[in-house]
Structure formats: C-alpha cells, structure tokens
N, C-alpha and C positions, 0 to 999 in steps of 0.2 A: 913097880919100877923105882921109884921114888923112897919107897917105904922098904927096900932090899929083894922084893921079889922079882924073880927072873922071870924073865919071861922067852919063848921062843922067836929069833929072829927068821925070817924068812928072804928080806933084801933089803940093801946099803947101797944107799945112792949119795955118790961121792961128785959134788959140785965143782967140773973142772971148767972154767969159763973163762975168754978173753978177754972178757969185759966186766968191770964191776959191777956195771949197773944195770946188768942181764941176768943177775942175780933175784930177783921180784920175780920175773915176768919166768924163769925159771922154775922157782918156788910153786909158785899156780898152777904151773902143768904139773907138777909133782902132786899135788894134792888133789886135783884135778883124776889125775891117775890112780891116784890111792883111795878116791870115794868111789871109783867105777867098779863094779863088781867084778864086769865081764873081761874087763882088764887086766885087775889078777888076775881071773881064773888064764888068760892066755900064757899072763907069764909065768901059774905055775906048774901050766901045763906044756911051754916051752922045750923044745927038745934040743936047740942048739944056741946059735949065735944069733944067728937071722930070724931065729922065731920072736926072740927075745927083744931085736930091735922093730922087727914089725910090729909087736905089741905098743914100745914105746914111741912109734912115730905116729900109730892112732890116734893119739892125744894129743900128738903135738911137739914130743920130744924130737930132735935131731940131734 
C-alpha cells in the first residue's frame, strides 16, 4: 500500500455522522467489525441491502 502496491478492495466505509464526537465510538464498531471473522463472511456473502445492514447492526452499527 504504502510502498505502491495495490492491493484488492473489498468495502468502503464512508463516515457520515451528525455528531462530531460520534466519531471514536464509531471508529470501534468498525474495527470491531473488521476483526470478526463471521462478520465478513456475512457481508460477503450478502445478497442485498438488508443482508448488508443486518450484518452491520450485529456489531452495533445503525
């Protein structure tokens, strides 16, 4: 990444928040999400919209 090699993305998570300072507590469920294995596998095995946010409200995302 750093050194010019690409690498494959798989998903972009765009921080749109009303609050600035829901920005942390945000961040943690993201990573949160991103260490759980089973996690991914739902989101990449997601077939729509609903699959997608039932994945992310597991964790804790709304």
């Amino acid at each position: 990444m750093g050194d010019g090699e690409r690498i494959q993305v798989k998903f972009v998570f765009m921080l749109a928040l009303k609050e600035t300072h829901a920005q942390l507590a945000m961040l943690q469920k993201l990573i949160t999400l991103i260490q759980d294995k089973a996690s991914i596998r739902q989101l990449l095995s997601a077939k729509n919209t609903d699959e997608i946010i039932d994945a992310l409200n597991n964790v804790g995302i709304e």
